[in-house]
C-alpha positions in Angstrom: 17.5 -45.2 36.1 14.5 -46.2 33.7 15.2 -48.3 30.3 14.5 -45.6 27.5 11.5 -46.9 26.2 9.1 -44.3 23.6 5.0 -44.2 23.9 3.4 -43.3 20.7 -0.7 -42.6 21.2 -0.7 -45.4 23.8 -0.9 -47.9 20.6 2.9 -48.3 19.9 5.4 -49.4 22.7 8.7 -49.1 22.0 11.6 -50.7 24.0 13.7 -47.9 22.5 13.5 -44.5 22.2 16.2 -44.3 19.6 14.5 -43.7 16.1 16.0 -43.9 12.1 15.3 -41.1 10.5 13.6 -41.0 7.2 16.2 -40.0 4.6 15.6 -39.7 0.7 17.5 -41.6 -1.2 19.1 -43.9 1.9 16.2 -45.5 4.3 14.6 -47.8 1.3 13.8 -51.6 2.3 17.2 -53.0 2.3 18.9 -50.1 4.4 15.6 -50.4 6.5 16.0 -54.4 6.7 19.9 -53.8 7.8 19.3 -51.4 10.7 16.5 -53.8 12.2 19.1 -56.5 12.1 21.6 -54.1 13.7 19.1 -53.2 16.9 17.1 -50.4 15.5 13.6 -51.0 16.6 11.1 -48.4 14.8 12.2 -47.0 11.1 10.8 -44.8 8.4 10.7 -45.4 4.5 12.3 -42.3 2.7 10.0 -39.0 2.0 7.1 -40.1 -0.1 4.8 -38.3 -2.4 1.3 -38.3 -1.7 0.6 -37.8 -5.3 2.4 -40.6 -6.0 0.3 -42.7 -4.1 -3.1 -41.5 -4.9 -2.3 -41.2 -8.5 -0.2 -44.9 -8.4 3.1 -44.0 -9.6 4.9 -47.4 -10.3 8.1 -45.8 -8.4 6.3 -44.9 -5.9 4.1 -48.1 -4.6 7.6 -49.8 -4.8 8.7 -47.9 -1.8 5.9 -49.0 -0.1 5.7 -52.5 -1.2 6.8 -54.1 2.0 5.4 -52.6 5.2 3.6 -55.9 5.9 7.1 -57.7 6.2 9.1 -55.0 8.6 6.6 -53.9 11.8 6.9 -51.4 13.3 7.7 -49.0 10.4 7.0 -45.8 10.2 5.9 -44.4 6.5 6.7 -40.5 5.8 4.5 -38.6 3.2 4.8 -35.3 2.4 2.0 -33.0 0.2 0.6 -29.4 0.6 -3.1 -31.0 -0.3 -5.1 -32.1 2.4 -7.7 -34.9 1.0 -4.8 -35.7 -1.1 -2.6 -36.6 1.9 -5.6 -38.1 3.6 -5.8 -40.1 0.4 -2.6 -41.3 0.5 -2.5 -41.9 4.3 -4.7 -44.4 3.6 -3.2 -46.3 1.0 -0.3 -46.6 3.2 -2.3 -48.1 6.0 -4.1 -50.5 4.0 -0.4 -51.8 2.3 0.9 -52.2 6.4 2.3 -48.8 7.6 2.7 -48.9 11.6 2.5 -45.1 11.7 2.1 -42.2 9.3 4.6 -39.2 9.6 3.8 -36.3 7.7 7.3 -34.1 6.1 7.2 -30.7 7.2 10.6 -30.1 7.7 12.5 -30.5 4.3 14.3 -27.6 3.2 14.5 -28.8 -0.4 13.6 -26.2 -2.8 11.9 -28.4 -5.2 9.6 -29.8 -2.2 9.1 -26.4 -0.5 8.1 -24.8 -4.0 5.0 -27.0 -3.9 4.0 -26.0 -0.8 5.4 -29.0 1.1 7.7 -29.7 3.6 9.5 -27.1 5.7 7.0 -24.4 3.6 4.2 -25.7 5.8 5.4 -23.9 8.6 4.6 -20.9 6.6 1.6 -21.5 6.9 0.4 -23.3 10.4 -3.3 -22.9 9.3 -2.8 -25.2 6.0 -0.9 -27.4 8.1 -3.1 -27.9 10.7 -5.6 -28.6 8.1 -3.6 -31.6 7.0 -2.8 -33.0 10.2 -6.3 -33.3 11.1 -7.4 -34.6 7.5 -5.2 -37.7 7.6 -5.6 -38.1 11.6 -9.4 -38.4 11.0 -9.2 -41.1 8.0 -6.9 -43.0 9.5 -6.4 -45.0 12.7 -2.9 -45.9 13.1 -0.9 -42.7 14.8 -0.2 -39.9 12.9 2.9 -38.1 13.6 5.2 -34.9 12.1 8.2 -34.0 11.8 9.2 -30.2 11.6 12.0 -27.6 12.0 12.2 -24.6 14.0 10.8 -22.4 11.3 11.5 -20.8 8.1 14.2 -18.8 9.5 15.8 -17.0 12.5 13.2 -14.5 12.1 10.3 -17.0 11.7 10.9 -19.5 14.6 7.7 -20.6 15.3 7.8 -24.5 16.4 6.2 -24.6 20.0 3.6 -22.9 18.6 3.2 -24.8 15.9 3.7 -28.1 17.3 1.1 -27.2 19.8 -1.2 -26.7 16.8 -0.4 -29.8 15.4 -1.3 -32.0 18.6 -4.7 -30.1 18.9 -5.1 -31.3 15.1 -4.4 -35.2 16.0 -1.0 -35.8 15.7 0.3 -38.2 18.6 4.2 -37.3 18.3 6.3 -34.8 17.1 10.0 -34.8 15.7 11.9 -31.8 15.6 15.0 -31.1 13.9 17.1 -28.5 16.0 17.6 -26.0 12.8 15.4 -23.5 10.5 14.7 -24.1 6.7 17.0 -21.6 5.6 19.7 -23.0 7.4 19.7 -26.4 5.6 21.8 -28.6 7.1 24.5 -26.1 8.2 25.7 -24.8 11.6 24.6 -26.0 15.0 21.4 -27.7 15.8 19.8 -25.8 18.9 18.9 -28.5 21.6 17.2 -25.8 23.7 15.5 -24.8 21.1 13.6 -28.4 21.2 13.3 -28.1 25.1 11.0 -25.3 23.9 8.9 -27.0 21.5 8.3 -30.2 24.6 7.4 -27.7 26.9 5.0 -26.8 24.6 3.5 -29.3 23.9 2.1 -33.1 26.4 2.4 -35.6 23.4 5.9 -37.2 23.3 8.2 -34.7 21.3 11.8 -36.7 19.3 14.6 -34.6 19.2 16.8 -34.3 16.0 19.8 -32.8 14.7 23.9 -33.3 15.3 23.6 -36.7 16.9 26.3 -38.7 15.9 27.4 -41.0 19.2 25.5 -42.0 22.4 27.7 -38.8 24.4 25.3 -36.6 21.8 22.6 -38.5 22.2 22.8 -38.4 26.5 23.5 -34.7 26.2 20.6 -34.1 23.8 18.2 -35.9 25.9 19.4 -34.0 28.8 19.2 -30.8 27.6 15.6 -30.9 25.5 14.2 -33.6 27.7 12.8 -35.2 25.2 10.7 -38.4 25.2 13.4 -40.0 22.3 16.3 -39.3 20.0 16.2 -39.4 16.0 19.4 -40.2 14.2 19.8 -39.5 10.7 22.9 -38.7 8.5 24.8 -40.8 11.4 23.6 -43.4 10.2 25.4 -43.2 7.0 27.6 -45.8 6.4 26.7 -47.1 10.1 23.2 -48.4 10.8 24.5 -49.8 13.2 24.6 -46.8 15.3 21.2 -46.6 16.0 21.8 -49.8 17.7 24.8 -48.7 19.2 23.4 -45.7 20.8 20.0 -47.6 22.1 22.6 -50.0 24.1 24.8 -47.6 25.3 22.0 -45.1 26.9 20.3 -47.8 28.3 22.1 -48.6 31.7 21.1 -52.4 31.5 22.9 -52.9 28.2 26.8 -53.4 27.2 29.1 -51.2 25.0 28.7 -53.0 21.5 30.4 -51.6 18.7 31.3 -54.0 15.9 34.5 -54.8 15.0 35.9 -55.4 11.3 34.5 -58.6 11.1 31.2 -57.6 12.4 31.4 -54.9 9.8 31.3 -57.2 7.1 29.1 -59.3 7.8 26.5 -56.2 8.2 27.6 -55.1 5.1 27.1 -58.5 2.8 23.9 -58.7 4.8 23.0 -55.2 3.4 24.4 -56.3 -0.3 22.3 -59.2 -0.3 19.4 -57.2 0.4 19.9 -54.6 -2.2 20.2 -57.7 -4.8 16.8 -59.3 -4.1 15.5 -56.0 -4.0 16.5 -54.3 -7.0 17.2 -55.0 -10.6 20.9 -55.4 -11.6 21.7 -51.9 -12.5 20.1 -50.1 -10.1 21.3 -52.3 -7.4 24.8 -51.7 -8.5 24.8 -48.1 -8.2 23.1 -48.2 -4.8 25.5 -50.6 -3.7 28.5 -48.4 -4.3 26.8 -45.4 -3.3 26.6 -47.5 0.3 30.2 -48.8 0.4 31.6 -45.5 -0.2 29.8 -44.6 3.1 30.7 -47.9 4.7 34.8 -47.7 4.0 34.7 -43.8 4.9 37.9 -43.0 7.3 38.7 -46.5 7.2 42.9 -47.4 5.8 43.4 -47.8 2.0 39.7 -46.5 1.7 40.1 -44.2 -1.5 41.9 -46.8 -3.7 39.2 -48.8 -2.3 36.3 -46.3 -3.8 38.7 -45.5 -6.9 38.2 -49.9 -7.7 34.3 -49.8 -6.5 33.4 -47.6 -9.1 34.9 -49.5 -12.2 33.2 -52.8 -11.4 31.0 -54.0 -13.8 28.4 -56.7 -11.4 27.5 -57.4 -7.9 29.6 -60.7 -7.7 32.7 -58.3 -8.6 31.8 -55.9 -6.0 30.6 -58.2 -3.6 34.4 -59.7 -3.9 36.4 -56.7 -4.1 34.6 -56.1 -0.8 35.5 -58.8 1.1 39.1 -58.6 0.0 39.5 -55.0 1.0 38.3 -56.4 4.6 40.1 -59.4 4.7 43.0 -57.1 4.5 42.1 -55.4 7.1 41.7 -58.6 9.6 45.1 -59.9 8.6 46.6 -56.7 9.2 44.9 -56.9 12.9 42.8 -53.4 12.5 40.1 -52.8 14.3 37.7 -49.7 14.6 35.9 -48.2 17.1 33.5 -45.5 15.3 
């Protein structure tokens, strides 16, 4: 068997086909910074408005402010204008971005009711538009990420992906469920086996993988070129690094132990302290642990503390006690 690796416009090689998804509000520098460490070879910074770029939105350039430090990284826009998107496409080249992905697949109401996101596939003509704007002013790839469509009645992704390779775009992600469905029910693997027989650039499958059993069953059932793992990575970014190992056939089993655990975890703390001020840090910081102790023993008295502490040293050490505990009491965990 071949080692999983991912082509992207013959200009990016991966070694792994196993991608982090871009999630709002999660995949900002120091979550990004973490899952590199942990084995994840490509990410992507969190949704980010292309009118926030062109019209330099403090917020906004922050979340760019480091591509040049983390290669390969992947930078996600999302817009319903297409010189504006251009626009911002190349701001984000110029600051380092590896690859631009444009957002057509977020079900958001205040993103669709601009015309962006998952409301592009309303309108494949508009989209296509885009695709080809930013593919033309920039050089890096230029990928997309969709859905299947608006709805059950509206599925149109093989067609639509196929539009969006004639436009320029060198890969396409799909997640396996409509717009209207959100983030419920079952994603539709053979749904995406649709969409890559549609289509001869490499096509990521997305949606309901949460172990490397879902990720070998996805792949075999879509065959498609890679895998994209999302809110899986909650609380483990380590999975993505899991999951590469265990679907390549020349790598070992390696799930982290409790230890191993913690040391990801102060790694990711000291991360979110250099990048952020005080207060925000703190919130994000708790927002993580809560992820991070999910499931695990004593976890909600745990989150109950976490939430009353008043700095990052105080959190930082109710941390470590809560999994020093843990090692005395010889636990282990294998998720």
């Amino acid at each position: 068997m071949q080692k999983p690796t991912l082509v992207i416009s013959g200009r990016l090689v991966l070694k792994k086909n196993v991608l982090l998804a871009p999630l709002a509000g999660i995949t900002d520098f120091p979550f990004r910074r973490t899952a590199r460490m942990c084995g994840a070879e490509l990410v992507f910074t969190e949704m980010i408005s292309s009118n926030g770029l062109v019209f330099r939105n403090k917020k906004t350039l922050s979340m760019v402010s480091t591509l040049k430090d983390e290669q390969p990284v992947g930078v996600q826009i999302f817009g319903s204008n297409p010189e504006i998107m251009a626009e911002a496409a190349i701001i984000c080249q110029e600051l380092g971005a590896t690859l631009i992905d444009i957002n057509m697949g977020c079900p958001q109401k205040k993103i669709v009711k601009t015309g962006a996101g998952a409301a592009l596939m309303l309108d494949p003509a508009l989209a296509q538009g885009i695709v080809g704007q930013v593919a033309r002013k920039v050089s890096v790839p230029v990928t997309c990420k969709i859905r299947l469509g608006w709805d059950s009645q509206s599925i149109n992704s093989p067609s639509f992906a196929k539009r969006m390779e004639d436009a320029g775009a060198s890969m396409i992600t799909v997640h396996g469920r409509t717009r209207s469905q959100m983030f419920a029910g079952k994603a539709d693997w053979e749904a995406i086996a649709r969409v890559k027989k549609a289509v001869s650039i490499p096509v990521v499958a997305n949606g309901d993988i949460f172990s490397a059993e879902d990720a070998k069953r996805c792949l075999h059932i879509t065959k498609a070129d890679g895998i994209m793992v999302g809110r899986a990575a909650m609380g483990r970014p380590w999975i993505i690094g899991v999951i590469s190992d265990q679907i390549d056939p020349g790598k070992e089993q390696n799930i982290p132990n409790v230890r191993e655990r913690l040391r990801i975890i102060l790694f990711h703390l000291d991360a979110i302290r250099e990048f952020y001020e005080q207060g925000v840090a703190l919130k994000i910081a708790r927002k993580h642990l809560a992820w991070y102790t999910k499931g695990m023993r004593n976890s909600a008295a745990f989150r109950d503390a976490l939430f009353r502490t008043k700095n990052l040293d105080e959190l930082e050490g109710l941390t470590c006690s809560f999994f020093k505990r843990m090692l005395q009491k010889r636990a282990d965990i294998s998720s």
